[in-house]
C-alpha positions in Angstrom: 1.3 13.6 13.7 -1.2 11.0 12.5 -4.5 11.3 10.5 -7.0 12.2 12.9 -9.6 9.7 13.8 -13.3 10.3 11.6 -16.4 11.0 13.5 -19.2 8.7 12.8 -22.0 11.1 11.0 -24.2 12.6 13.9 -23.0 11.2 16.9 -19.4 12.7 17.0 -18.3 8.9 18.1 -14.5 8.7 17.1 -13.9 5.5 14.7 -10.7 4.0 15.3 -7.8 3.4 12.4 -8.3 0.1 10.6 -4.8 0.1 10.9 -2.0 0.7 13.1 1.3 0.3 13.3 2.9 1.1 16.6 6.3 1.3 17.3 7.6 -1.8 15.4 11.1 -3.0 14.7 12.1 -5.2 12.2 15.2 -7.6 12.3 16.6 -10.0 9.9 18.4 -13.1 10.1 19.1 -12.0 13.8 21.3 -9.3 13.0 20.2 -6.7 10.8 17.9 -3.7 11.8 15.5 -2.7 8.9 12.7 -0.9 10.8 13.7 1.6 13.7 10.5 2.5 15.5 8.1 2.9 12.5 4.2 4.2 13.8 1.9 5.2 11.4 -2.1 4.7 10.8 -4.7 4.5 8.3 -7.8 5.8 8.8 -11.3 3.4 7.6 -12.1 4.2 4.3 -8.8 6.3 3.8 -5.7 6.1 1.2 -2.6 6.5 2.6 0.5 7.1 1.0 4.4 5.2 2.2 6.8 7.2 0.5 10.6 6.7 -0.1 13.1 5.4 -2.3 13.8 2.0 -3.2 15.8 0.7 0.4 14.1 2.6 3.0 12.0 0.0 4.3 8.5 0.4 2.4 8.8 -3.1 1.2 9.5 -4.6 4.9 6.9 -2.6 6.6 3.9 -3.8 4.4 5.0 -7.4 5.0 5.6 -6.7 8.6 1.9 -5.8 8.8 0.3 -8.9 6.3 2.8 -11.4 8.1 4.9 -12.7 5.1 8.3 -11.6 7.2 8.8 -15.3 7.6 9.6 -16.2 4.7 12.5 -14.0 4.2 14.3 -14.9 7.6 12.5 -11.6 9.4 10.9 -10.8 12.4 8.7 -8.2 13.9 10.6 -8.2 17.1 9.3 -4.7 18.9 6.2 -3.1 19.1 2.5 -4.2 17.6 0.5 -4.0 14.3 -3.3 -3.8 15.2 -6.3 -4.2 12.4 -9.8 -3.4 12.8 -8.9 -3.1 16.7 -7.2 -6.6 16.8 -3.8 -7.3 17.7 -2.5 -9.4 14.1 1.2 -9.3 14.3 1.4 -12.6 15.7 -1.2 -14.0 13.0 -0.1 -16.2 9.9 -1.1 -14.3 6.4 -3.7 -16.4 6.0 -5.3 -15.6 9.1 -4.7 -12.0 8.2 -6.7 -12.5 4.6 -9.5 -13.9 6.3 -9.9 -11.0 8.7 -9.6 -8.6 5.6 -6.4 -7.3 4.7 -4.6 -8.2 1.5 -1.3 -7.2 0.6 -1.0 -7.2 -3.8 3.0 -8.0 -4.0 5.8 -5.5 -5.5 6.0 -7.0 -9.5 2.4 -7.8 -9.4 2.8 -11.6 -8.7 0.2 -13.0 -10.9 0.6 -17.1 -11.7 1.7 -17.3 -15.2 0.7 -19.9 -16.1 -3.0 -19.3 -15.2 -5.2 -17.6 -17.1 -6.4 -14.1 -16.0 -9.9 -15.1 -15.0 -8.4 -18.4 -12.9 -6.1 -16.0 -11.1 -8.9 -14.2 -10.3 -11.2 -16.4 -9.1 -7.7 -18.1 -7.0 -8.3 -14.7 -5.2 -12.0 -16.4 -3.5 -9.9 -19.3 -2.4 -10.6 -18.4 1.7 -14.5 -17.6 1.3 -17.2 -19.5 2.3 -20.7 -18.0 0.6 -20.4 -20.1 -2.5 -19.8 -20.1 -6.4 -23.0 -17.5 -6.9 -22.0 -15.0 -4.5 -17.9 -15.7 -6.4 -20.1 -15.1 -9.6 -21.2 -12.0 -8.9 -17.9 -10.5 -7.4 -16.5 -11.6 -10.7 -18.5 -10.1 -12.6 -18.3 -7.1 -10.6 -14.2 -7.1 -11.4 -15.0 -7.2 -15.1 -16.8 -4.5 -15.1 -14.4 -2.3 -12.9 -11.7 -3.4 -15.0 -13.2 -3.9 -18.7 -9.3 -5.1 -20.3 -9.3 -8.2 -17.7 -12.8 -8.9 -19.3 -11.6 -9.4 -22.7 -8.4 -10.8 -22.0 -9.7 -13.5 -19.3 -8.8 -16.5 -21.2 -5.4 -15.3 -21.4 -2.4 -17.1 -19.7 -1.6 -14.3 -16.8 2.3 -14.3 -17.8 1.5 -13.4 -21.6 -0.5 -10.4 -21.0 0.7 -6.4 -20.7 2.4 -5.1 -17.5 -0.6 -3.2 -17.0 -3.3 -6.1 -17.5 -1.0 -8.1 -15.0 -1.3 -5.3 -12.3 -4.9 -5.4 -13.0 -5.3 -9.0 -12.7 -3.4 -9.3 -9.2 -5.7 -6.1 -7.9 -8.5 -7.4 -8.9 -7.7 -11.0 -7.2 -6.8 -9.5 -4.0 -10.6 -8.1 -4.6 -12.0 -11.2 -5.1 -10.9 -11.7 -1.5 -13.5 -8.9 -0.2 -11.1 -7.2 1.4 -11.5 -4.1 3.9 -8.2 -3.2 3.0 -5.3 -3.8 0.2 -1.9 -3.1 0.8 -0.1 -2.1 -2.3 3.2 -2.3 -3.0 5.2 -0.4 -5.8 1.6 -0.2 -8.0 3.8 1.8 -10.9 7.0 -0.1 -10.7 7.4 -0.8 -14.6 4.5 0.8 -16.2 3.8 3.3 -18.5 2.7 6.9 -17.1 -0.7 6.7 -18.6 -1.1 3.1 -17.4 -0.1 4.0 -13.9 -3.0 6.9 -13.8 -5.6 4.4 -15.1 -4.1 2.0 -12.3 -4.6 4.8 -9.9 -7.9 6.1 -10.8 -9.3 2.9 -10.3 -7.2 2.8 -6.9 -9.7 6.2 -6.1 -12.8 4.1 -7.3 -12.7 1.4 -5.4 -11.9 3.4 -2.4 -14.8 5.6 -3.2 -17.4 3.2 -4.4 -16.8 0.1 -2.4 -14.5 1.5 0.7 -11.8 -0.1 0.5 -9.1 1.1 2.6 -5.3 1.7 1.0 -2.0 1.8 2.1 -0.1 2.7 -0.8 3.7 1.8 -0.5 5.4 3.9 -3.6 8.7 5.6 -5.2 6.3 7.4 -7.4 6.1 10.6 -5.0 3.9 12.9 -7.1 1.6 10.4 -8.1 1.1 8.8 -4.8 0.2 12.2 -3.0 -2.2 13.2 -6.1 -4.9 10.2 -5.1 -3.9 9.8 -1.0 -5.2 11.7 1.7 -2.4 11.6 3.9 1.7 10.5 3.1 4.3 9.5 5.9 7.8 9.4 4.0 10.2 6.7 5.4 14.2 6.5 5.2 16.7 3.8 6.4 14.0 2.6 8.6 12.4 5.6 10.2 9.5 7.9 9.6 10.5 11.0 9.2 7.7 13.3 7.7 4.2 12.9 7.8 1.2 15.0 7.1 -2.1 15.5 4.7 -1.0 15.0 1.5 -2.0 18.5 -0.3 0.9 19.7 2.6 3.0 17.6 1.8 3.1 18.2 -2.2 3.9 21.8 -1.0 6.5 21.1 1.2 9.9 22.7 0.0 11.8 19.7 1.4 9.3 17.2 -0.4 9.2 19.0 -3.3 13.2 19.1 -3.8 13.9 15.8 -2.6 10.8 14.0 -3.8 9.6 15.4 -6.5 12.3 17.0 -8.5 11.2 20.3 -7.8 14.2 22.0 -6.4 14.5 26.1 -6.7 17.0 27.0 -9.3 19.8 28.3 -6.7 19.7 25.0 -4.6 21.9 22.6 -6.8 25.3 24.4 -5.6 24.9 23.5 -2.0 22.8 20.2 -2.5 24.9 18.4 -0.2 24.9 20.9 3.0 20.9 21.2 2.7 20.9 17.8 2.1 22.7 17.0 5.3 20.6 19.9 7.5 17.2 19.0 6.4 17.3 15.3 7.4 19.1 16.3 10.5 15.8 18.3 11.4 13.8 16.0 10.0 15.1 13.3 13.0 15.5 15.5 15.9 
């Protein structure tokens, strides 16, 4: 099951994912299989959660899909990853920027020895309309992130975890992206900082329509702000569905959000064992 496709208002047209990922496998260093088959979708204007723990492949998809496989020995080596209707998969990252997807890297990335408003304006490298139309966009990231404001002459690798994961969302931004991929957005951050981090996640997706592909650990807070979740293990989908169903799942709820009933823990291990053997068949 996938999200199904929106209808454009008042002509009941279909509008195709911006994204799609059909089928792909992942290999690296010629020998070792990371992604078994993984097809998922994101519809336009949508936020879509990637769910699992750390290991099961949420990492290698999202750079399977922006092209930055490469430089960690790997290869997309089955299957297709298609973007606002194009084939990309066989793009370089750059090419993929230009077109308007953006992956923000796991550990917020942000060059350290740059001040916040530099990184941020690094983020405009690829764009052609000139320094008034950067201007703007700038100040358009200052006001949808008013800490980056105050902080923007300070050096990047000085600031808070949270200014930091500001800093690198707002420079994929700068980009004008159609879609951000996100990897690990709460990795390291304090509860309240990864709801302000999350809310804004909502408001960009709301205000400007930015599409989302969130890749997270953070089960319960992932599902809160996305419309749809697919949950992947050792390489393989194995749940999908809209997200308010999925935070009501039993399975989810034990195995994802520590929400198991009090006369599970004795046989952990047996329903353990039977639900991910449903889960695969």
């Amino acid at each position: 099951m996938m999200p199904a496709a929106s209808n454009v208002e008042g002509e009941g047209v279909a509008v195709p994912p911006i994204l799609s990922v059909n089928n792909i496998e992942v290999v690296y260093d010629h020998i070792a299989l990371v992604l078994k088959g993984v097809s998922f979708s994101v519809p336009q204007g949508g936020i879509v959660a990637l769910l699992g723990a750390n290991g099961a492949g949420k990492t290698t998809t999202l750079r399977a899909i922006s092209n930055m496989l490469k430089a960690e020995r790997g290869d997309v080596t089955k299957g297709s990853v298609m973007f606002a209707g194009e084939r990309v998969d066989r793009l370089t990252a750059n090419d993929l920027v230009r077109r308007g997807c953006i992956q923000v890297l796991e550990g917020r990335r942000c060059f350290a020895h740059l001040t916040i408003e530099e990184n941020l304006l690094a983020g405009a490298y690829t764009r052609p309309d000139g320094a008034a139309a950067i201007r703007r966009d700038l100040e358009k990231i200052y006001e949808t992130f008013p800490r980056l404001r105050q902080r923007r002459a300070s050096i990047a690798g000085y600031v808070s975890g949270g200014e930091q994961q500001m800093c690198a969302i707002g420079r994929a931004l700068m980009s004008k992206p159609r879609m951000i991929l996100l990897d690990e957005p709460s990795m390291g951050l304090a509860p309240q900082v990864v709801e302000e981090i999350f809310e804004i996640v909502r408001d960009l997706n709301t205000r400007e329509g930015v599409s989302f592909l969130l890749a997270e650990q953070n089960t319960n807070m992932a599902l809160k702000y996305a419309t749809y979740g697919y949950i992947l293990e050792t390489g393989r989908i194995v749940m999908d569905g809209p997200a308010e169903t999925m935070r009501e799942n039993e399975d989810v709820r034990e195995f994802y959000l520590g929400a198991a009933d009090a006369g599970g823990a004795n046989f952990r291990n047996v329903k353990t064992y039977k639900r991910r053997k449903r889960w695969l068949s």
